[in-house]
N, C-alpha and C positions, 0 to 999 in steps of 0.2 A: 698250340695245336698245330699250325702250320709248320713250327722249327719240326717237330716227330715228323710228321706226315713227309718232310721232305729228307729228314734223316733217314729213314726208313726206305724209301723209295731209289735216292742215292746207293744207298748198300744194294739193296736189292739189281741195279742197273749196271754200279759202276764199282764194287765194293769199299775198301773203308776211307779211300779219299772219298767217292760220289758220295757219301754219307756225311762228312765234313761239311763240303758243298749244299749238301742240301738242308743241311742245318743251317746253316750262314743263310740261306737263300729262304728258309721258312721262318729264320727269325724276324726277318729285313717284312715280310708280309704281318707276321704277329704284331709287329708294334704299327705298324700300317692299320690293321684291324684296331686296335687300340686307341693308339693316340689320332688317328686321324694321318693322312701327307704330311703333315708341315712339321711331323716329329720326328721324321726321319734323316733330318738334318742337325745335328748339334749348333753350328754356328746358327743356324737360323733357330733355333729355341731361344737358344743368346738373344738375341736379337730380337725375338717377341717379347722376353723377357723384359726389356730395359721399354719399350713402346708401351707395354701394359704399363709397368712401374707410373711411365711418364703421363699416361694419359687419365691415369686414378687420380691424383694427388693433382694437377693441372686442372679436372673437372670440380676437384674437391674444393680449389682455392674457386672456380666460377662458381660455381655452387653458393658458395656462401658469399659472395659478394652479391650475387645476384637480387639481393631486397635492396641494393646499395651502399649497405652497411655490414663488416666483418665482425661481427660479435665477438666477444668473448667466454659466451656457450660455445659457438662454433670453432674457436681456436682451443679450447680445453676438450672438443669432442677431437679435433682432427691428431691432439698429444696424445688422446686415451688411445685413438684408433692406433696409431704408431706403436706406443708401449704395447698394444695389445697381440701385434703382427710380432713381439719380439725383433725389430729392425737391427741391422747392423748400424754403430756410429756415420758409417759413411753414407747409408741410404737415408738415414734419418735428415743428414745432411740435405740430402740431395731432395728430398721429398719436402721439404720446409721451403727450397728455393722453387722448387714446381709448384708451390700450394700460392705462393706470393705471383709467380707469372701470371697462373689464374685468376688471380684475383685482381687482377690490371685492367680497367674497363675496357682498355685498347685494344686486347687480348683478343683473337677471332678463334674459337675451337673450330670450325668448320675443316679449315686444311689438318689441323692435326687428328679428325677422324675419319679423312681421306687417306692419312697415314696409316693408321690404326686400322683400317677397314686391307688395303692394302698389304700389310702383313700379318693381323692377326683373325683377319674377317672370314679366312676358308678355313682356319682350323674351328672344333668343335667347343662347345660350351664359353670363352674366351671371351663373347659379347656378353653372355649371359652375365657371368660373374663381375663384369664389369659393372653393370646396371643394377646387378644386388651389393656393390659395394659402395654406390654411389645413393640407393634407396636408403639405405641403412643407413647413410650421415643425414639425408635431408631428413628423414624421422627421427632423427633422435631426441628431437621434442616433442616426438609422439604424431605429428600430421608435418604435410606441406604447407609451407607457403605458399601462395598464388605464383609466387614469379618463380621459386624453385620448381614447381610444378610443370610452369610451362617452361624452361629450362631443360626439367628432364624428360618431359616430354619430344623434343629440340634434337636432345642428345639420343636417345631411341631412334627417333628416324632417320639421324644419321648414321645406326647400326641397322637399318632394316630394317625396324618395329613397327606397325602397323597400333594405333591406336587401342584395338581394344586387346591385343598381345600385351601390350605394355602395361595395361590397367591390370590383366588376369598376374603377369609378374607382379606388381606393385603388390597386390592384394594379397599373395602367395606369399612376401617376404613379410610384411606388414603382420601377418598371422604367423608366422612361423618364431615372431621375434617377442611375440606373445609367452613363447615357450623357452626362454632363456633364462640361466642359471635353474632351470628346472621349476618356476616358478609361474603358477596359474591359475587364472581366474575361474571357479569353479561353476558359476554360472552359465558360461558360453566357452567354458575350455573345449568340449564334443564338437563345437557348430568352428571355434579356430582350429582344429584338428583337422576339421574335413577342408577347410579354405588353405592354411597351409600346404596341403598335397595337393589343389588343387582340382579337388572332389567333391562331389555332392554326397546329402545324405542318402541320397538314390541311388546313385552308384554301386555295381557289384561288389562282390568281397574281388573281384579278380582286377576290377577298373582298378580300385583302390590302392591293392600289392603291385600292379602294373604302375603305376604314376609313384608308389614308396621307392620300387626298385630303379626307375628311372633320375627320380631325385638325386639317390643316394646315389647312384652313377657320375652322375654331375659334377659330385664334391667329391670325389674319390680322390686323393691325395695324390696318389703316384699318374693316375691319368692327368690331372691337371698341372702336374711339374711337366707331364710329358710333352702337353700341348703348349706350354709356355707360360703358366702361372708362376711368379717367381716364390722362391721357396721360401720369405719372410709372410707373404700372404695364406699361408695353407691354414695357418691358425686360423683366419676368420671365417673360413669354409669350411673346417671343421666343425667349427661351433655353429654354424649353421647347419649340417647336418646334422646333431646332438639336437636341434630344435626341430628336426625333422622326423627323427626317431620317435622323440616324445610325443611329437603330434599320433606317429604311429602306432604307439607302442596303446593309447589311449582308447582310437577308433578297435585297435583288435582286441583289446577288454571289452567293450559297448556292446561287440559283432561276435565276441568268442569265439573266432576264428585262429 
């Protein structure tokens, strides 16, 4: 929007250089508008890119050490997770030696989401996806443990989460994973449709399409490479928005809207 508007206006003032110009200069605002400041720099995307990588797979090895003990559920969920991201050989590499750091009782995350807060804390969604990637290992048995619980909870605050934020996220990912591989429980599939989005069944048709289109914003693929999601993780936000749709697609049969 902004590249035209400045295209336009450049012709209009200064002819078909000022037009040039003003494209360069509406672009530079458009992905501003988009991606948030901190996209506007390529090396600093780089550079959230490797912080996010590092501080997934670091939480992911405290994570599971966190009952005391590293299971072998937990090391077969964090291989699935991996294959599932499509990883390069070298990130895989490199994510197996982050999941072991974390998993060092010695290991303080405090300063590394001082880091993390630091470079990737002013750009938009970046916390968020962090917290649904790290929900989604500690349930993969279905519930928290007590000490992953208060772990993640731990970890939240040190992204600026406020207790009952964190629960409304938890509860929102927890029901959205309901709806994966397309597969759902017919009983209470309507009542996880509305808690995945986030909604009541009171809720208007408008609350409802308001909180879908906001979701799907979230995962949008090209916004999140743009603010620094690196591009082996886009699979797993993808398929969480496919469990997002479905929740949608369900509520707007019920609602016939």
């Amino acid at each position: 929007m902004f590249k035209l508007i400045g295209a336009l206006a450049g012709y209009y003032f200064f002819g078909l250089f000022g037009a040039l110009i003003g494209f360069f200069v509406g672009s530079f605002f458009d992905r501003m508008r988009m991606y948030g400041p901190g996209a506007l720099n390529p090396l600093g995307n780089a550079l959230r890119q490797t912080v996010f990588l590092e501080t997934v797979f670091v939480s992911m090895g405290k994570l599971a050490k966190s009952d005391g003990h590293v299971s072998q559920q937990e090391i077969d969920h964090v291989e699935a997770f991996m294959k599932k991201l499509g990883m390069t050989a070298e990130h895989r590499q490199q994510a197996i030696k982050l999941f072991k750091q974390g998993a060092d009782p010695a290991f303080e995350i405090a300063p590394m989401y001082q880091r993390f807060m630091a470079i990737c804390g002013h750009t938009k969604n970046l916390k968020e996806m962090l917290l649904v990637y790290l929900i989604v290992m500690a349930l993969a048995d279905g519930h928290f443990h007590p000490a992953e619980e208060a772990l993640m909870f731990d970890i939240a605050a040190l992204l600026g989460y406020d207790q009952a934020s964190f629960k409304h996220l938890m509860e929102m990912v927890l029901n959205q994973s309901h709806f994966a591989g397309g597969q759902v429980n017919a009983a209470t599939a309507l009542e996880d449709a509305y808690k995945a989005l986030g909604v009541a069944r009171e809720s208007t048709d408008q609350e409802v399409k308001r909180a879908y289109r906001k979701l799907m914003s979230k995962y949008h693929p090209d916004k999140l490479i743009g603010q620094g999601l690196p591009e082996d993780m886009i699979a797993t936000a993808t398929e969480q928005a496919k469990e997002i749709q479905l929740a949608y697609d369900l509520i707007k049969k019920s609602r016939n809207f």
